[in-house]
Backbone as XML, in Angstrom:
<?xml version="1.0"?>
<chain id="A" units="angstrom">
  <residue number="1" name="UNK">
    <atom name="N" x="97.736" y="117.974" z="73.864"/>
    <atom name="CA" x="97.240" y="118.418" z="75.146"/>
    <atom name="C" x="97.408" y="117.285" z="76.163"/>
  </residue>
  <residue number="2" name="UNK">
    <atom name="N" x="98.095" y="117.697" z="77.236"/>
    <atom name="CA" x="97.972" y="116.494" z="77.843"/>
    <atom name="C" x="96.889" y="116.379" z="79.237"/>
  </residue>
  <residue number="3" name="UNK">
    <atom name="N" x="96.727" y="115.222" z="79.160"/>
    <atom name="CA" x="94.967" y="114.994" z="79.822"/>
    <atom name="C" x="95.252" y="114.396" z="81.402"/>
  </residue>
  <residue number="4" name="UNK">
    <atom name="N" x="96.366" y="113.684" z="81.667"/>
    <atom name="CA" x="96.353" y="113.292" z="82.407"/>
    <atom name="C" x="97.875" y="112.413" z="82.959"/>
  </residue>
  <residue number="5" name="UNK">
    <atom name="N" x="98.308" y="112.383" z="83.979"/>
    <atom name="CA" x="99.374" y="111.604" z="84.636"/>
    <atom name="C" x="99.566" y="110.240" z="84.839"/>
  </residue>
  <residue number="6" name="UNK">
    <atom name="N" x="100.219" y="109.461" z="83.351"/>
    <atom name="CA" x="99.614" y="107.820" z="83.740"/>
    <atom name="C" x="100.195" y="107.032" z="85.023"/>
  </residue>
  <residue number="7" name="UNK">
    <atom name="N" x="101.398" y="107.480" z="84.879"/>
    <atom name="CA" x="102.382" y="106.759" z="86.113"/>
    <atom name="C" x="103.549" y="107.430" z="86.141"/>
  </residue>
  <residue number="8" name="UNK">
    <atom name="N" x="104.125" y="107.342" z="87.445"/>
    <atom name="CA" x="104.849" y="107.745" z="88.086"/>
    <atom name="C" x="106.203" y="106.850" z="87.986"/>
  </residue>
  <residue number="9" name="UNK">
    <atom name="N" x="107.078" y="107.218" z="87.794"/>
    <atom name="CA" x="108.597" y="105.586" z="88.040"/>
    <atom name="C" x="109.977" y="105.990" z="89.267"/>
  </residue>
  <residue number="10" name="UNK">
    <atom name="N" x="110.153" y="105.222" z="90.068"/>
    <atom name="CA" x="110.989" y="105.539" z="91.012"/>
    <atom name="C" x="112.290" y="104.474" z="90.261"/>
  </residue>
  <residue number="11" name="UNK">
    <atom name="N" x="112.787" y="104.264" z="90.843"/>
    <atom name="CA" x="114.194" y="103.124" z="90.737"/>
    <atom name="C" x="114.742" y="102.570" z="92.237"/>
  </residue>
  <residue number="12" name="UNK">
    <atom name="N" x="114.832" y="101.003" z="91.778"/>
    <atom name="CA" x="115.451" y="100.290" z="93.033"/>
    <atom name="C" x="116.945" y="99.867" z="92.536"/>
  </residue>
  <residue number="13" name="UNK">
    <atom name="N" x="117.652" y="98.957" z="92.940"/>
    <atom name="CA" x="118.614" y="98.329" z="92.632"/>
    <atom name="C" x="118.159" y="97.575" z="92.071"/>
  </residue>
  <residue number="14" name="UNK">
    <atom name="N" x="119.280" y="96.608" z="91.530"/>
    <atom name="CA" x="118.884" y="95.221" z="90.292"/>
    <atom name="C" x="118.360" y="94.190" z="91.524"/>
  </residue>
  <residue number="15" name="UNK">
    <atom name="N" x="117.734" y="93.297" z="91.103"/>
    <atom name="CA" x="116.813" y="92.121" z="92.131"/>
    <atom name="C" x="116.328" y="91.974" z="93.863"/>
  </residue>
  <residue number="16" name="UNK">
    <atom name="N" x="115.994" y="93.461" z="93.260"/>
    <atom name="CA" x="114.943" y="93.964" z="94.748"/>
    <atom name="C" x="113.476" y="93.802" z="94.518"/>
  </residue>
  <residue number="17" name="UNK">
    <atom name="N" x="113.142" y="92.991" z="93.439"/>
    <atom name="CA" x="111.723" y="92.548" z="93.329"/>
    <atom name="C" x="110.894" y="92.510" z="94.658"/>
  </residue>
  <residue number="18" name="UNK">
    <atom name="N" x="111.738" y="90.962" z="95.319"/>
    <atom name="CA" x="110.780" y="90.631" z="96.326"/>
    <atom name="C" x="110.393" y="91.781" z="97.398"/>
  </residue>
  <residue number="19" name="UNK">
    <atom name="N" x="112.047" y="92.735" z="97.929"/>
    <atom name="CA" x="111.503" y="93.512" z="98.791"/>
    <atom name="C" x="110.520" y="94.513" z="98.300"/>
  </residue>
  <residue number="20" name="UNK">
    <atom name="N" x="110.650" y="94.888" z="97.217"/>
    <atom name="CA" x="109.921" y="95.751" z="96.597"/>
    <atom name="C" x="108.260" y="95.588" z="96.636"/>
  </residue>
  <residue number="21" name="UNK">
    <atom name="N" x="107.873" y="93.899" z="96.527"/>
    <atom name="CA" x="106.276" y="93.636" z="96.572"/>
    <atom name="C" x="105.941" y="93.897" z="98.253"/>
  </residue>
  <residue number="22" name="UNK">
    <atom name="N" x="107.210" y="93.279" z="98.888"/>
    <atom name="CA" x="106.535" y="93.118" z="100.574"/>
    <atom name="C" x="105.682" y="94.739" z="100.705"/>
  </residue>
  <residue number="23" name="UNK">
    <atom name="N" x="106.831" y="95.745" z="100.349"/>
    <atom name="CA" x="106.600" y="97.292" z="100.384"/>
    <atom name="C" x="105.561" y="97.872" z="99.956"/>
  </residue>
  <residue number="24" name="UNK">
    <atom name="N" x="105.478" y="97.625" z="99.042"/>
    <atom name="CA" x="104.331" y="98.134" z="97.572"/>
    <atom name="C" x="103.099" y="97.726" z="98.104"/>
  </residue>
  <residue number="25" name="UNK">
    <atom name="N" x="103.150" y="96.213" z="97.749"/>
    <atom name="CA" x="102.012" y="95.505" z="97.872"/>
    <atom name="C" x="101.411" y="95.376" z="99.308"/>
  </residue>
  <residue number="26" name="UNK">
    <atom name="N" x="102.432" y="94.920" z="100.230"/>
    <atom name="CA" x="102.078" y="94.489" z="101.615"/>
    <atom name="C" x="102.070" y="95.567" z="102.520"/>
  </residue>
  <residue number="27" name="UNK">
    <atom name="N" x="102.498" y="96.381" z="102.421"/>
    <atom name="CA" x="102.787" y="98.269" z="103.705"/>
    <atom name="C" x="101.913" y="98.789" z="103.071"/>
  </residue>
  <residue number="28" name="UNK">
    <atom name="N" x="102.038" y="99.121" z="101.454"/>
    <atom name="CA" x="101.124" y="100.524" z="101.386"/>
    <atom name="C" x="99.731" y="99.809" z="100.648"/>
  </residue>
  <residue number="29" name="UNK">
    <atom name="N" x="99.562" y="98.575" z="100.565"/>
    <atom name="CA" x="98.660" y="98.011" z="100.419"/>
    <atom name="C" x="97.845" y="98.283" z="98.790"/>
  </residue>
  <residue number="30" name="UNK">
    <atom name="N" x="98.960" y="98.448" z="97.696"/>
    <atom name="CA" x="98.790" y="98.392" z="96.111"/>
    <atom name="C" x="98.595" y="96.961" z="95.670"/>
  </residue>
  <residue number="31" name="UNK">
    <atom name="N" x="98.489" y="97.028" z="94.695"/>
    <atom name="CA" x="98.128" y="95.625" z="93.727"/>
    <atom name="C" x="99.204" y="95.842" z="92.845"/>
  </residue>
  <residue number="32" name="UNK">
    <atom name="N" x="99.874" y="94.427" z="92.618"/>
    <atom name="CA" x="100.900" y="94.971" z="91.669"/>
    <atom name="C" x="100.140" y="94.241" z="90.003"/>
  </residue>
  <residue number="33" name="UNK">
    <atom name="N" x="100.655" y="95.071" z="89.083"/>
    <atom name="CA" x="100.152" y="94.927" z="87.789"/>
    <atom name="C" x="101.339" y="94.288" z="87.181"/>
  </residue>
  <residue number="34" name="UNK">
    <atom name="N" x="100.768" y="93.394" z="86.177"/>
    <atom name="CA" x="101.846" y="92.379" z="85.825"/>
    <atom name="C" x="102.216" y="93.645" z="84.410"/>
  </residue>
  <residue number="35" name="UNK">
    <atom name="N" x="104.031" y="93.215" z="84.245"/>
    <atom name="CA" x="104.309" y="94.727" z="82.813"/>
    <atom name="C" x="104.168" y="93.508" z="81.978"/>
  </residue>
  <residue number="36" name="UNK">
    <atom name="N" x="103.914" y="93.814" z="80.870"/>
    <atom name="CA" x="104.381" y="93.166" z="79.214"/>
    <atom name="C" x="105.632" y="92.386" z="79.742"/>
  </residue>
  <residue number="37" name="UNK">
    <atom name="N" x="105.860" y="91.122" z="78.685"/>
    <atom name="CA" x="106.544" y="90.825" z="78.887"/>
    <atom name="C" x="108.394" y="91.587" z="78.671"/>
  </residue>
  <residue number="38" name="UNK">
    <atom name="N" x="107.834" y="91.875" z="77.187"/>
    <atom name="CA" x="109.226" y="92.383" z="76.599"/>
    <atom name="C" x="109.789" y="93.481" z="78.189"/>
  </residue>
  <residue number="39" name="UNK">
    <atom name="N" x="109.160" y="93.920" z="78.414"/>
    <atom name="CA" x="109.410" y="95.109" z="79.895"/>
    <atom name="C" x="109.920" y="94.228" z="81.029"/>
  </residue>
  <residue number="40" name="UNK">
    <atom name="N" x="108.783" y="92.940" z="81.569"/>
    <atom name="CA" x="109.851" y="92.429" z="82.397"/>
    <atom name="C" x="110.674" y="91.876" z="82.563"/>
  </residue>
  <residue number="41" name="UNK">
    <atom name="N" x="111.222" y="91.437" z="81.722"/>
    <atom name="CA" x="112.839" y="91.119" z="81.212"/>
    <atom name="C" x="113.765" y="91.740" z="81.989"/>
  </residue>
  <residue number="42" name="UNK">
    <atom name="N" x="113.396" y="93.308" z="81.982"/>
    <atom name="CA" x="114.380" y="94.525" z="82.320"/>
    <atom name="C" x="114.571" y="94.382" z="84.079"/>
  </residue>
  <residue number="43" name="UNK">
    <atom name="N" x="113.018" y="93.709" z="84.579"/>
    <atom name="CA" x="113.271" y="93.731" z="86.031"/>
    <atom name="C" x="112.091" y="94.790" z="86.565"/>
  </residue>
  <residue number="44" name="UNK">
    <atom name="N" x="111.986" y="94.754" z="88.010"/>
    <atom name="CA" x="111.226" y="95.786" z="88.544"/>
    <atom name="C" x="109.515" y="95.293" z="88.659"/>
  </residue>
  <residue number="45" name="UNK">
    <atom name="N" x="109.146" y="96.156" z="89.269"/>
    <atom name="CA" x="107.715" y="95.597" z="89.505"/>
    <atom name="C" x="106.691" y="97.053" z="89.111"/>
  </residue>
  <residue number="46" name="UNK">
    <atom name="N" x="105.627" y="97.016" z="88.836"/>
    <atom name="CA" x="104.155" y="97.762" z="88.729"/>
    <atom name="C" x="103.512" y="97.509" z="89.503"/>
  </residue>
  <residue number="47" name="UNK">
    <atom name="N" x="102.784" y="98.885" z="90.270"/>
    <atom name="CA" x="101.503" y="98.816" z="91.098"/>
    <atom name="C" x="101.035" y="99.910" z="90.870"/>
  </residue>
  <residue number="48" name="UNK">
    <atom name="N" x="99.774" y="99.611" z="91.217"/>
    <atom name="CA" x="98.556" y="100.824" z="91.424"/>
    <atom name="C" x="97.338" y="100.322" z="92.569"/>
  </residue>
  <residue number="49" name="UNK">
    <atom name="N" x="96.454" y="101.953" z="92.651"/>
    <atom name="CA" x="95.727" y="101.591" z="93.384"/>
    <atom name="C" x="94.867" y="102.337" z="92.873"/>
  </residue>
  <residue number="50" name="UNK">
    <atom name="N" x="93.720" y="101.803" z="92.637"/>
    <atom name="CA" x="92.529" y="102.662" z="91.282"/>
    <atom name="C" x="93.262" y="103.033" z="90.446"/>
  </residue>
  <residue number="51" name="UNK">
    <atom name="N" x="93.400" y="104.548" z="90.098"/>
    <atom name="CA" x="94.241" y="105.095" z="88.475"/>
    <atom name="C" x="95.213" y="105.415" z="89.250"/>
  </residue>
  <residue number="52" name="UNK">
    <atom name="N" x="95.341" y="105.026" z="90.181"/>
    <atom name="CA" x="97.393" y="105.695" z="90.378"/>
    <atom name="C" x="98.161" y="104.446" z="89.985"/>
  </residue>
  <residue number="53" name="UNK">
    <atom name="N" x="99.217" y="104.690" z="89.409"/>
    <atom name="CA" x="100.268" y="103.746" z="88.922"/>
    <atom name="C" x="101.812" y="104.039" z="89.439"/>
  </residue>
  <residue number="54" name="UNK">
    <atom name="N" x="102.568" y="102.991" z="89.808"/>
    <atom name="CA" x="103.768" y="103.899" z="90.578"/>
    <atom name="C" x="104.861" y="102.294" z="89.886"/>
  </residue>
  <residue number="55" name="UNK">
    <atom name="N" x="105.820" y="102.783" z="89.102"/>
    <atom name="CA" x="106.560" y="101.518" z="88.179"/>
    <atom name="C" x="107.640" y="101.327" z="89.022"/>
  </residue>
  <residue number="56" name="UNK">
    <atom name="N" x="108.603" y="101.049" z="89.189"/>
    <atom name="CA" x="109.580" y="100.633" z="89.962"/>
    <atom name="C" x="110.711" y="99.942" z="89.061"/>
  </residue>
  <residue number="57" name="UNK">
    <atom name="N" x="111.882" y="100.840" z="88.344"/>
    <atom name="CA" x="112.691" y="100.021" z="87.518"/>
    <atom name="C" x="113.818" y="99.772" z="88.113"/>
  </residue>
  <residue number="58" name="UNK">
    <atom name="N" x="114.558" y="99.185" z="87.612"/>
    <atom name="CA" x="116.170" y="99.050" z="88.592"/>
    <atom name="C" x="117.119" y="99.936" z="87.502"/>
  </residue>
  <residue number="59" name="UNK">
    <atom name="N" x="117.991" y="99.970" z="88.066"/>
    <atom name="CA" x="118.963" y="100.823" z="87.827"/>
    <atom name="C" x="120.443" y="100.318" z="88.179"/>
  </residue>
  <residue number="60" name="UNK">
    <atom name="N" x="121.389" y="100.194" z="87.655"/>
    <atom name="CA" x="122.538" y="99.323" z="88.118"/>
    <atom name="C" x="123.262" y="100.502" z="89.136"/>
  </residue>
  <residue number="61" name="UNK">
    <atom name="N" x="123.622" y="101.708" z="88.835"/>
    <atom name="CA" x="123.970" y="102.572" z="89.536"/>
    <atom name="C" x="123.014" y="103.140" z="90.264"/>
  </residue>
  <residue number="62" name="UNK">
    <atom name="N" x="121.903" y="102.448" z="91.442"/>
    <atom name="CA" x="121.149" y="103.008" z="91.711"/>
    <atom name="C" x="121.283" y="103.834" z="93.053"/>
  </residue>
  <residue number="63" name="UNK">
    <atom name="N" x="120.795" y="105.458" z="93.031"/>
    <atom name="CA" x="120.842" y="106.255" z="93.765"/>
    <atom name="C" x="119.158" y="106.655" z="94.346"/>
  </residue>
  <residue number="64" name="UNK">
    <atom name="N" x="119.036" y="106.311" z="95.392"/>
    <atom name="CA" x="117.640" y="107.064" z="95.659"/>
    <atom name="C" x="117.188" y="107.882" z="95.840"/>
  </residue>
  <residue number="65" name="UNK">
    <atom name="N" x="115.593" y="108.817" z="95.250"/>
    <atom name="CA" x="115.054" y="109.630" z="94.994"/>
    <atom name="C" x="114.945" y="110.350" z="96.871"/>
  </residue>
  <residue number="66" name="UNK">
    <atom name="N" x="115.690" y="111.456" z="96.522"/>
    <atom name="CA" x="115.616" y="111.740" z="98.479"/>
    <atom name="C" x="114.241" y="112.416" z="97.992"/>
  </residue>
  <residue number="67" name="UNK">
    <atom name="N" x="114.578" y="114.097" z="97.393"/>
    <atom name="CA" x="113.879" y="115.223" z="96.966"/>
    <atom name="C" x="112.631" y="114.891" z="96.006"/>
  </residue>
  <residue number="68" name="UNK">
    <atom name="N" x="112.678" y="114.693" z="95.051"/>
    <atom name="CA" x="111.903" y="114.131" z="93.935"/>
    <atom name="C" x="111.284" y="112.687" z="94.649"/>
  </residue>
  <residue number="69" name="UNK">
    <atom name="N" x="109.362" y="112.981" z="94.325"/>
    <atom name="CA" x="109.213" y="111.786" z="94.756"/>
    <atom name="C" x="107.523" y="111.955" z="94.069"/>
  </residue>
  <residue number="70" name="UNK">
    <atom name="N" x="106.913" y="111.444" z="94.389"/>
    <atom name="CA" x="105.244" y="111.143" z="93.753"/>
    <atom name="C" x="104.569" y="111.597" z="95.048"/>
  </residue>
  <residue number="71" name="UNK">
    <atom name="N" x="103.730" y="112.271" z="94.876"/>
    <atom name="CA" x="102.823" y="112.849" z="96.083"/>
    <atom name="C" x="101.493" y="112.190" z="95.825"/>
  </residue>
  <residue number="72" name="UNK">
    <atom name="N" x="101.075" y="111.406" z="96.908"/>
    <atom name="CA" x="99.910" y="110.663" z="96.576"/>
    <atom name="C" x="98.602" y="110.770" z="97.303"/>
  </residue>
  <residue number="73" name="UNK">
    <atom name="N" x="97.511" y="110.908" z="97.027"/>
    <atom name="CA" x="96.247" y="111.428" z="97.702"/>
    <atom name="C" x="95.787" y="110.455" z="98.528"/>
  </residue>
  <residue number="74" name="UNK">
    <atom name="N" x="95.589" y="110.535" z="99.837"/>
    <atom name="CA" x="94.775" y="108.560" z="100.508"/>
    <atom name="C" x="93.414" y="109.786" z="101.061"/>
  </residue>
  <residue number="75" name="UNK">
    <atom name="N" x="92.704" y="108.891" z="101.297"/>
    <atom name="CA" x="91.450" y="109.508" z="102.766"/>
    <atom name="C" x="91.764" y="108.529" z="103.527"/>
  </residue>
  <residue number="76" name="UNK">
    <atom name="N" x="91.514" y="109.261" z="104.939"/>
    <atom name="CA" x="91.666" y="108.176" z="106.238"/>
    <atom name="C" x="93.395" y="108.592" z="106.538"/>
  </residue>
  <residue number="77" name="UNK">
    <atom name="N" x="93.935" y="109.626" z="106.608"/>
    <atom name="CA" x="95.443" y="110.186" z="106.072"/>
    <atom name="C" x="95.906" y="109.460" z="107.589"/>
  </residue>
  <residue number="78" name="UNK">
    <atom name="N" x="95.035" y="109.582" z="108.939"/>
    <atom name="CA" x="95.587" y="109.031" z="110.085"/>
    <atom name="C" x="95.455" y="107.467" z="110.374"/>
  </residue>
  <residue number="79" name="UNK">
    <atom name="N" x="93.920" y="106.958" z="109.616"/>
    <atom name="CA" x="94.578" y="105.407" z="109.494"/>
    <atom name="C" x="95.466" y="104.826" z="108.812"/>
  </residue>
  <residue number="80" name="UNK">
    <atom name="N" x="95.582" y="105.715" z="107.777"/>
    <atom name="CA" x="96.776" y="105.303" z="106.812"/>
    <atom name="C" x="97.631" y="105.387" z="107.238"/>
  </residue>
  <residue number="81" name="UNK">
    <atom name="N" x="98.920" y="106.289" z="108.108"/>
    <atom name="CA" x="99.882" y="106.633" z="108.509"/>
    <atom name="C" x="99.914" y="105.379" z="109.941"/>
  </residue>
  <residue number="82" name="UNK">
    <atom name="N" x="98.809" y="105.017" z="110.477"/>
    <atom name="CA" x="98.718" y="103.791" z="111.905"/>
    <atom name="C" x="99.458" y="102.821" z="110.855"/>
  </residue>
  <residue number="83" name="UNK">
    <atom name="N" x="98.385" y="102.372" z="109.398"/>
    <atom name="CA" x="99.144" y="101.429" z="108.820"/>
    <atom name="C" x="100.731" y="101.071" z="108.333"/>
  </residue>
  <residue number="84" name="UNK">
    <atom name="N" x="100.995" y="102.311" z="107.731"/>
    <atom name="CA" x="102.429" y="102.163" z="107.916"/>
    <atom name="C" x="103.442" y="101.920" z="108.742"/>
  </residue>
  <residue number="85" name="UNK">
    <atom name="N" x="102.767" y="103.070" z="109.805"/>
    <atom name="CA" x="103.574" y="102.811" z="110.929"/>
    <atom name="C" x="103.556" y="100.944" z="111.529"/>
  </residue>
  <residue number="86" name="UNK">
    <atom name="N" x="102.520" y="100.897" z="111.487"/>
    <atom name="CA" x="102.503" y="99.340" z="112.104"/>
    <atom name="C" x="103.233" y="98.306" z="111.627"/>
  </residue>
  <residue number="87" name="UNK">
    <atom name="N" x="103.545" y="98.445" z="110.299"/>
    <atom name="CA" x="104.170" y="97.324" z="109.212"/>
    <atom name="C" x="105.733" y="97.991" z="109.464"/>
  </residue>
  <residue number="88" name="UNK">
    <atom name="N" x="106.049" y="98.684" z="110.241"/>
    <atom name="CA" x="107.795" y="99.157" z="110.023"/>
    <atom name="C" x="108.195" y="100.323" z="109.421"/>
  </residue>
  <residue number="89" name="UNK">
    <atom name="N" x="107.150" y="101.490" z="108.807"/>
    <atom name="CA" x="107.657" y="101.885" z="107.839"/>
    <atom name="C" x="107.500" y="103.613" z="109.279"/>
  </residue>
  <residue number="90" name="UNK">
    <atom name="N" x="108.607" y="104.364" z="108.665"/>
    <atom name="CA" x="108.536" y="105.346" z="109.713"/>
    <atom name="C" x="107.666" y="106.459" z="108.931"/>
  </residue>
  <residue number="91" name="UNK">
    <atom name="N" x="107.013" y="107.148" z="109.628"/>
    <atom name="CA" x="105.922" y="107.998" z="109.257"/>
    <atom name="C" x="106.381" y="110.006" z="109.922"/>
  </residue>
  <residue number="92" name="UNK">
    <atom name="N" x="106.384" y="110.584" z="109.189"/>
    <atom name="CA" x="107.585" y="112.001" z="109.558"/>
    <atom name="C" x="106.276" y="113.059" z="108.925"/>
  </residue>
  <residue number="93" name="UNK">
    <atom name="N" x="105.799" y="113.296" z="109.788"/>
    <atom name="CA" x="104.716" y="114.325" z="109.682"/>
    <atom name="C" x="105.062" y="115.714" z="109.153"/>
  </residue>
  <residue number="94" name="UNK">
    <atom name="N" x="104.570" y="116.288" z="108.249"/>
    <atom name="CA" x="104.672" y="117.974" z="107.839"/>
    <atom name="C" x="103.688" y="119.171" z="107.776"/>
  </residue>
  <residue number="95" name="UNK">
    <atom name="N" x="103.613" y="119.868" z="108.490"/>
    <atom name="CA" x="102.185" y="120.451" z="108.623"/>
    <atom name="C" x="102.258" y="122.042" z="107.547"/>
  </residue>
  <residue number="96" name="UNK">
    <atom name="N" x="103.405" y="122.011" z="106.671"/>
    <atom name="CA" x="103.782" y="123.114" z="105.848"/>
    <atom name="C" x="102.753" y="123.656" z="104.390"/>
  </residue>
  <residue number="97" name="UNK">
    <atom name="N" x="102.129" y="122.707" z="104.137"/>
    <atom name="CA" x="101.056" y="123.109" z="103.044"/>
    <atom name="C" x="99.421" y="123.162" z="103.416"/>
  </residue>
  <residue number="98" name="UNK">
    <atom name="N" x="99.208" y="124.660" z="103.352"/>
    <atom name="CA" x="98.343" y="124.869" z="103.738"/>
    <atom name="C" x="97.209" y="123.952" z="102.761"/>
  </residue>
  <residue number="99" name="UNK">
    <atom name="N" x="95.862" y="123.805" z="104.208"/>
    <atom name="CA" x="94.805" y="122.771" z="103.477"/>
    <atom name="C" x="94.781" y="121.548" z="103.320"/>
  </residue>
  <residue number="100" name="UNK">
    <atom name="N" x="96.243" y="121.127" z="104.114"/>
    <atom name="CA" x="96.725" y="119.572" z="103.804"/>
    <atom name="C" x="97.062" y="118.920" z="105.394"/>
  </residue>
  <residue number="101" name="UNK">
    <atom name="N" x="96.597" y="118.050" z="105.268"/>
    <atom name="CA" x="97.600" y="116.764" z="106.405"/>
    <atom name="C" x="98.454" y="116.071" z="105.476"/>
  </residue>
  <residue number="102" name="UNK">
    <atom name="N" x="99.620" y="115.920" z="106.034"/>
    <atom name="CA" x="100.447" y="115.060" z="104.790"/>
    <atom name="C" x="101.814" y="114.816" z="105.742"/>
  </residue>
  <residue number="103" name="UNK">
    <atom name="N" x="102.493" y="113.586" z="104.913"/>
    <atom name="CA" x="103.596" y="112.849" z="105.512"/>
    <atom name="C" x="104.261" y="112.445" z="104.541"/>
  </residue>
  <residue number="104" name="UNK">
    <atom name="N" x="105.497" y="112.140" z="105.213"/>
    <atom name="CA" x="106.095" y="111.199" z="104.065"/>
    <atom name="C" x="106.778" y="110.036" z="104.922"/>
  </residue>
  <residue number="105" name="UNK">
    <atom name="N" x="107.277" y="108.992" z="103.727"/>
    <atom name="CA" x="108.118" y="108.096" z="104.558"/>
    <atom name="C" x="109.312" y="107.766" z="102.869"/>
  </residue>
  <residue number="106" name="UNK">
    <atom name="N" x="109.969" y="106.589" z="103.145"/>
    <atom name="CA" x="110.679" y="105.879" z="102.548"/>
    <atom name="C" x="109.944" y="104.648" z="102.013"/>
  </residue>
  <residue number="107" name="UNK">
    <atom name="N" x="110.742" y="104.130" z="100.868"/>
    <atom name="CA" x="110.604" y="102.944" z="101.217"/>
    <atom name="C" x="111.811" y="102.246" z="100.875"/>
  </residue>
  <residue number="108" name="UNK">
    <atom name="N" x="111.859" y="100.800" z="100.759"/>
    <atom name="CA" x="113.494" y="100.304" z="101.671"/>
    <atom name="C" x="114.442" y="100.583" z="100.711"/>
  </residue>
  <residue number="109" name="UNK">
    <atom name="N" x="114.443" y="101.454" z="100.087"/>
    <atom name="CA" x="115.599" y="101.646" z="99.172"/>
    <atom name="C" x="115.858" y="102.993" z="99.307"/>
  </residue>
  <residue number="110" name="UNK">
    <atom name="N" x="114.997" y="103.661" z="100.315"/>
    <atom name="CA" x="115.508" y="104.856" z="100.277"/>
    <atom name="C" x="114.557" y="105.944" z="99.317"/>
  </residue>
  <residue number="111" name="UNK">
    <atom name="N" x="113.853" y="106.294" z="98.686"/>
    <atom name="CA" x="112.950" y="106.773" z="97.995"/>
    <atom name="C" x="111.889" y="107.262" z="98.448"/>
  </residue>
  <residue number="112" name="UNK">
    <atom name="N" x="111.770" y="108.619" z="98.569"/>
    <atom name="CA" x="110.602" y="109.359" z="99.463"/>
    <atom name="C" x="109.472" y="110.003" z="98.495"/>
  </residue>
  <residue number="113" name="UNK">
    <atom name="N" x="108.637" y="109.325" z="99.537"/>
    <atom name="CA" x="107.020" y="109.069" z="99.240"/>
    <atom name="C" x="106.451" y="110.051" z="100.136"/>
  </residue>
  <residue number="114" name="UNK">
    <atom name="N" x="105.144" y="110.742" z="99.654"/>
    <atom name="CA" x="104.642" y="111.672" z="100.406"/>
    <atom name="C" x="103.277" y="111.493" z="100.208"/>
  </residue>
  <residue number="115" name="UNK">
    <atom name="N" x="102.200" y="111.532" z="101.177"/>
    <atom name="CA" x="101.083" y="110.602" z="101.323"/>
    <atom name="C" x="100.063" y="112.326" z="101.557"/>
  </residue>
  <residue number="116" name="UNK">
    <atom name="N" x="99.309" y="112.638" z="101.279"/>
    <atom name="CA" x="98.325" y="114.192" z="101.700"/>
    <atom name="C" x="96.939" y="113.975" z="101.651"/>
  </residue>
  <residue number="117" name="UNK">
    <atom name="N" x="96.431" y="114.884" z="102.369"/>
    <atom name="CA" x="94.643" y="114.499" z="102.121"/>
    <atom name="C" x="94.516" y="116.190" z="102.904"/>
  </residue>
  <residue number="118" name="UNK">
    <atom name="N" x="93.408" y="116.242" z="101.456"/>
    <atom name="CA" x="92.972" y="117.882" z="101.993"/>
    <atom name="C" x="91.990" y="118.010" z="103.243"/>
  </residue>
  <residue number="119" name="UNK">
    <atom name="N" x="92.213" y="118.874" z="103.987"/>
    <atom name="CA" x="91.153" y="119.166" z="104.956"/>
    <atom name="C" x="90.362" y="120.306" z="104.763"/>
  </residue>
  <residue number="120" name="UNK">
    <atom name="N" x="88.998" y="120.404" z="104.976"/>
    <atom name="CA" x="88.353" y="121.423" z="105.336"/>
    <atom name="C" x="88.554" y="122.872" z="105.861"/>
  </residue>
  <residue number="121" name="UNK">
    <atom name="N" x="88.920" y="124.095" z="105.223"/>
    <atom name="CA" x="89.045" y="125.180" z="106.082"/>
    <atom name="C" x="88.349" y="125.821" z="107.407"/>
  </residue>
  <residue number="122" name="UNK">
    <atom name="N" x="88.363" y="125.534" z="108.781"/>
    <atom name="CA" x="87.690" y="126.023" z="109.682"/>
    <atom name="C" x="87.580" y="127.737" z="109.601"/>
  </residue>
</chain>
């Protein structure tokens, strides 16, 4: 039975570490989790924020996730979206699912992220 969603994995190119923490860590404001060693060998970085986990491996042929992406829950969906926006990151509003505010953006590799927070039915 499965209970629950541990993490999520996108793909960057090979030694996009650093941009990868500025992004992760510094825009969307995660903690990155150090992997096992035997794992970071391979490259790539881990973050989360409470129980969300989002891995980041490289890929030598790497193509980025346009369609396919991790849909992630914030509160505060309009300070959150100021924050991004403020750090560089472009913020593309969708008002298509009912019950939701939600957006998405990139991040520098190209990989779309989609940010939602339910609202109240008037």
């Amino acid at each position: 039975m499965i209970t629950a969603l541990d993490h999520v994995q996108l793909a960057a190119p090979p030694g996009s570490e650093e941009i990868l923490r500025a992004f992760y860590a510094g825009v969307l404001g995660m903690s990155e989790v150090p992997k096992p060693p035997v794992l970071a060998a391979r490259g790539g970085c881990w973050f989360a924020a409470g129980p969300v986990q989002l891995h980041i491996g490289v890929e030598e042929d790497f193509r980025p996730a346009r369609k396919a992406h991790p849909g992630l829950r914030v509160s505060g969906i309009e300070a959150y979206a100021d924050r991004l926006e403020s750090r560089g990151a472009a913020v593309v509003w969708n008002g298509d699912l009912p019950g939701h505010r939600r957006f998405c953006t990139d991040d520098p590799f190209g990989n779309r992220l989609e940010f939602l927070e339910s609202v109240d039915p008037a």
